[in-house]
matplotlib code that plots the C-alpha trace (Angstrom):
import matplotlib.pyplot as plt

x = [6.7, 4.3, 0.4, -0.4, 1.8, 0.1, -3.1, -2.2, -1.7, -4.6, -7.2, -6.6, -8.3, -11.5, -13.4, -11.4, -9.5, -6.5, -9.0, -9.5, -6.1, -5.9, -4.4, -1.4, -0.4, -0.3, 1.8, 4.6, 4.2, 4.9, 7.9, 9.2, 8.8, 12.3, 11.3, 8.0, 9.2, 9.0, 11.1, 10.3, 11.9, 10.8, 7.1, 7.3, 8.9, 5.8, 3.6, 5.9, 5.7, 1.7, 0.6, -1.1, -1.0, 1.2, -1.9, -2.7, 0.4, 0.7, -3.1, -2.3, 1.0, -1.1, -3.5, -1.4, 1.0, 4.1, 6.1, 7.2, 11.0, 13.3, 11.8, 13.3, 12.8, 14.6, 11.2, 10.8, 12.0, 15.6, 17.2, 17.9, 17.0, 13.6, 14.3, 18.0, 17.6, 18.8, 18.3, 20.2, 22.7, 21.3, 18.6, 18.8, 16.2, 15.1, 13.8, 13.0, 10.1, 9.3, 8.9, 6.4, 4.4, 3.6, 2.1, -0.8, -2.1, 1.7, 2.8, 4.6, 3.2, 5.7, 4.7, 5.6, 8.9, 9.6, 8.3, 10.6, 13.7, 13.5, 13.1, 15.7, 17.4, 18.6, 18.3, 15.3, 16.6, 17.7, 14.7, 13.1, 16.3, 15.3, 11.6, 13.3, 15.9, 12.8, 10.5, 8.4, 6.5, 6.1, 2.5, 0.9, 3.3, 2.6, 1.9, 0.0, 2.4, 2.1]
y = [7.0, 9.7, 9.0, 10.5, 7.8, 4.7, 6.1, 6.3, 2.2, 1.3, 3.3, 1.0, -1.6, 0.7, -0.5, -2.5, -1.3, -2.8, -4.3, -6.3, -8.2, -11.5, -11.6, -14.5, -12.1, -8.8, -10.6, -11.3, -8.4, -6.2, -8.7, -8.9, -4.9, -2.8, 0.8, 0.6, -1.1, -5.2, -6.3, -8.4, -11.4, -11.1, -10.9, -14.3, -16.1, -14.9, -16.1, -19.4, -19.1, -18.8, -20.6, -17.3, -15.9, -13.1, -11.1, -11.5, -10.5, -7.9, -6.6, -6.8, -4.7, -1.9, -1.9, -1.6, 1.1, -0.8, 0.1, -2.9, -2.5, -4.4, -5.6, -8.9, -7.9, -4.5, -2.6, -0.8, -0.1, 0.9, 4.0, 6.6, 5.4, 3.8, 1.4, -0.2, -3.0, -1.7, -3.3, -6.1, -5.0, -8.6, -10.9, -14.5, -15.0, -18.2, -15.9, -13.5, -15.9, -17.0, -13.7, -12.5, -15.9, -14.9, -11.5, -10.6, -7.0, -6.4, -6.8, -9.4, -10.8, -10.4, -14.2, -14.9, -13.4, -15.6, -18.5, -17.8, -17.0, -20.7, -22.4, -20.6, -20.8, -17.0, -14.5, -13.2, -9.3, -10.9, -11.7, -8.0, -6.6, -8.6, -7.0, -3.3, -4.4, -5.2, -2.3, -4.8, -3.6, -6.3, -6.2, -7.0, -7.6, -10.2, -8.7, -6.1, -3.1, -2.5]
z = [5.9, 6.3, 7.6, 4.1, 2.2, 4.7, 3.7, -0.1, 0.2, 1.6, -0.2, -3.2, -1.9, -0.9, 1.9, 4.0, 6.6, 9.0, 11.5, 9.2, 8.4, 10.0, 13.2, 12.5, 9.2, 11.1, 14.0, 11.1, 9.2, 12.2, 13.0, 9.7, 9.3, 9.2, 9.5, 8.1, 5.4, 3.9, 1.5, -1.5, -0.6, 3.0, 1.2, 0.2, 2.9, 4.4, 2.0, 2.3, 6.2, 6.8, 3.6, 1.8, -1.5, -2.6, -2.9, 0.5, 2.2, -0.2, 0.6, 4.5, 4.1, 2.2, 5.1, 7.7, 6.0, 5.3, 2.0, 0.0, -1.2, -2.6, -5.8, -6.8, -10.2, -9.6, -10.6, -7.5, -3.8, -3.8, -2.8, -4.1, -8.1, -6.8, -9.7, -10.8, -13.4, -16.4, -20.3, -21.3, -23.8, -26.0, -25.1, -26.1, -29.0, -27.1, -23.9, -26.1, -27.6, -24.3, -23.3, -25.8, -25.6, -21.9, -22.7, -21.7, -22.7, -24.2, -19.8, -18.7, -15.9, -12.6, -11.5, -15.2, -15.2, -12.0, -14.0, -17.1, -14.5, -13.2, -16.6, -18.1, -15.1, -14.7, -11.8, -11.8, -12.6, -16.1, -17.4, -16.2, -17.7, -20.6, -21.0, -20.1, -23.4, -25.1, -23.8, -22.5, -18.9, -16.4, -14.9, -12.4, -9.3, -7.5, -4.0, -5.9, -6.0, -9.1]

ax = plt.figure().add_subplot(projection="3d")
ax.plot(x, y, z, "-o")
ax.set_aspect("equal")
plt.show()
């Protein structure tokens, strides 16, 4: 990742800077980091791990220049697409309805998507290949990367 790409992250959180992350989340960040890069599901055993919110861990990887991949949603972070869920050829009418009652601004919240992926028990991917079937964006991530 180039300095210019670092820097790109953590100007969207203004002021702060990478002193500032907390010491126990930088120590697992730069442990849990694979070629200046964290995946999604690494993310959250973090957040699991230290007790933080998605946010947070999200926030500190910014700062310190690390690129989230790996989206377990498929939205972003693969190679060489960027993004691979595609649109579900049909979507169950019952999801469908959940779907739409959890929109907010005409997004699907990504924390909702988890949400609706455990009580309809389906992988997570099917219910953003769902919202891509139903042109349906999913907003905000979760660790903020979108």
């Amino acid at each position: 990742m180039t300095k210019k790409t670092a820097d790109a992250f953590a100007a969207k959180h203004g002021q702060d800077s990478k002193e500032g992350v907390d010491a126990a989340i930088r120590t697992k960040l730069e442990k849990e980091t694979r070629e200046g890069t964290l995946s999604c599901a690494a993310a959250f055993t973090l957040v699991t791990d230290l007790n933080r919110t998605p946010a947070e861990i999200g926030k500190a990887a910014d700062l310190l220049g690390i690129r989230l991949v790996k989206c377990q949603l498929g939205l972003f972070g693969y190679s060489p697409e960027k993004k691979i869920v595609r649109p579900s050829a049909t979507v169950d009418p019952l999801l469908q309805e959940a779907i739409r009652g959890e929109l907010q601004s005409g997004r699907l919240a990504c924390r909702n998507a988890w949400d609706l992926a455990k009580r309809f028990r389906l992988p997570r991917m099917a219910v953003s290949a769902a919202c891509e079937a139903l042109g349906i964006k999913v907003k905000p991530c979760q660790l903020g990367a979108f």
